[in-house]
C-alpha positions as CSV (number, residue, x, y, z in Angstrom):
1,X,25.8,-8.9,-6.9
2,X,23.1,-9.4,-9.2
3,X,20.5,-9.6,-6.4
4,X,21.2,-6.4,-5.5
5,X,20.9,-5.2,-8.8
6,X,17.9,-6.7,-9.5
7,X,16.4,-5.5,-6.4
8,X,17.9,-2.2,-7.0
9,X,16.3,-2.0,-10.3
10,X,12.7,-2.9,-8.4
11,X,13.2,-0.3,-6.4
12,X,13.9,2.5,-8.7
13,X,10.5,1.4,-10.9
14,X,8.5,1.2,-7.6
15,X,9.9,4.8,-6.9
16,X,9.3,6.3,-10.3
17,X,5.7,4.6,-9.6
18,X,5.6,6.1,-6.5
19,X,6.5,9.8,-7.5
20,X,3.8,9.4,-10.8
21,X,1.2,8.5,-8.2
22,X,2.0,10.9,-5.7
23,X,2.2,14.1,-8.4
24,X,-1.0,13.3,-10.0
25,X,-2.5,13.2,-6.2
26,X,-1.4,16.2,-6.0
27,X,-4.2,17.8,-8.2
28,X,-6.8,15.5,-7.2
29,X,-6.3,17.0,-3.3
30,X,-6.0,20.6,-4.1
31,X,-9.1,20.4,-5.2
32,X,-10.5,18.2,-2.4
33,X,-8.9,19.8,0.0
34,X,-10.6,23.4,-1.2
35,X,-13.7,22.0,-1.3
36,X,-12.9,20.6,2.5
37,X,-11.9,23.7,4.1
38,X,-15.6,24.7,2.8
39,X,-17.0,22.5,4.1
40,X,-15.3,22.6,7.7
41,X,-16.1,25.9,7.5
42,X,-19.8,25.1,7.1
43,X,-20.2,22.6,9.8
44,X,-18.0,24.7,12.7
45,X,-20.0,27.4,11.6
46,X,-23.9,25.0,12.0
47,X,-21.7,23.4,15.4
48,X,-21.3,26.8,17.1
49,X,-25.1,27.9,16.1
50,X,-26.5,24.7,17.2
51,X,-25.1,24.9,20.7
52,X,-27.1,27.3,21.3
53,X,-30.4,25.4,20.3
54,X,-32.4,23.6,21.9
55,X,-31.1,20.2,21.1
56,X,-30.0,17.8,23.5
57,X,-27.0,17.2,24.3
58,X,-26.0,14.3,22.3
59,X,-27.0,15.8,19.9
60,X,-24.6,19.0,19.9
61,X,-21.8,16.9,20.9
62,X,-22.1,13.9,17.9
63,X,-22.3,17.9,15.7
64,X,-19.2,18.7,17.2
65,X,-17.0,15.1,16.6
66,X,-18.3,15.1,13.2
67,X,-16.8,18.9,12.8
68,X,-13.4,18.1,14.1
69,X,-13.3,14.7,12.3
70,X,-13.9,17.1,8.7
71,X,-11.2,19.3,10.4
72,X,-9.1,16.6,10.9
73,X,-9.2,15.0,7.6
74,X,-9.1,18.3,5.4
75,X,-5.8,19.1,7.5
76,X,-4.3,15.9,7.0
77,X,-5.2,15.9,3.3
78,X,-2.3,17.2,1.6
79,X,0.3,15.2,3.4
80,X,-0.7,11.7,1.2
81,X,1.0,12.9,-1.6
82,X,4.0,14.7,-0.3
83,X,5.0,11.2,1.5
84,X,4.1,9.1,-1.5
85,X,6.6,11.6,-3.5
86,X,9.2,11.8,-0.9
87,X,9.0,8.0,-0.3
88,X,9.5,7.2,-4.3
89,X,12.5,9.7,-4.3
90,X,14.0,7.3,-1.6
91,X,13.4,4.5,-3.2
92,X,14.9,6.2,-6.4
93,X,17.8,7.2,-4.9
94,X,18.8,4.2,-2.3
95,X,21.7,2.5,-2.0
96,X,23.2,-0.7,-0.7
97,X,25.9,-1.0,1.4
């Protein structure tokens, strides 16, 4: 009985820890994550104008994976904080049965 409650109480301060982290994220990747949709703009935009050049082809193609990698992460971006939040609210609210 007291192991639970000890471990329960763990668990609520790792959640409350958990949400704080994941809020202030929050702000820190709206603001990324602006200045990555700019930039994923930026190098789909130099990827389609480059295939068109006279590079070789490694050359347009190493363009191209680095344009979808930047896609990728600049999508992908927001989710951090949203699963930090949601995992601290489950670890807030969990119970032992």
């Amino acid at each position: 009985m007291i192991i639970k409650a000890i471990i329960k109480f763990i668990l609520k301060i790792v959640g409350f820890l958990l949400v704080i982290l994941g809020q202030g994220l929050i702000l820190l990747t709206t603001i990324s994550g602006c200045l990555m949709n700019v930039i994923t703009g930026f190098l789909f935009l130099m990827a389609i104008i480059l295939s068109f050049s006279d590079l070789t082809l490694g050359q347009k193609i190493t363009f191209w994976v680095i344009a979808i990698i930047f896609g990728a992460i600049s999508t992908n971006i927001y989710t951090i904080p949203e699963r930090l939040v949601n995992t601290g609210k489950y670890l807030i609210n969990y119970d032992f049965n």
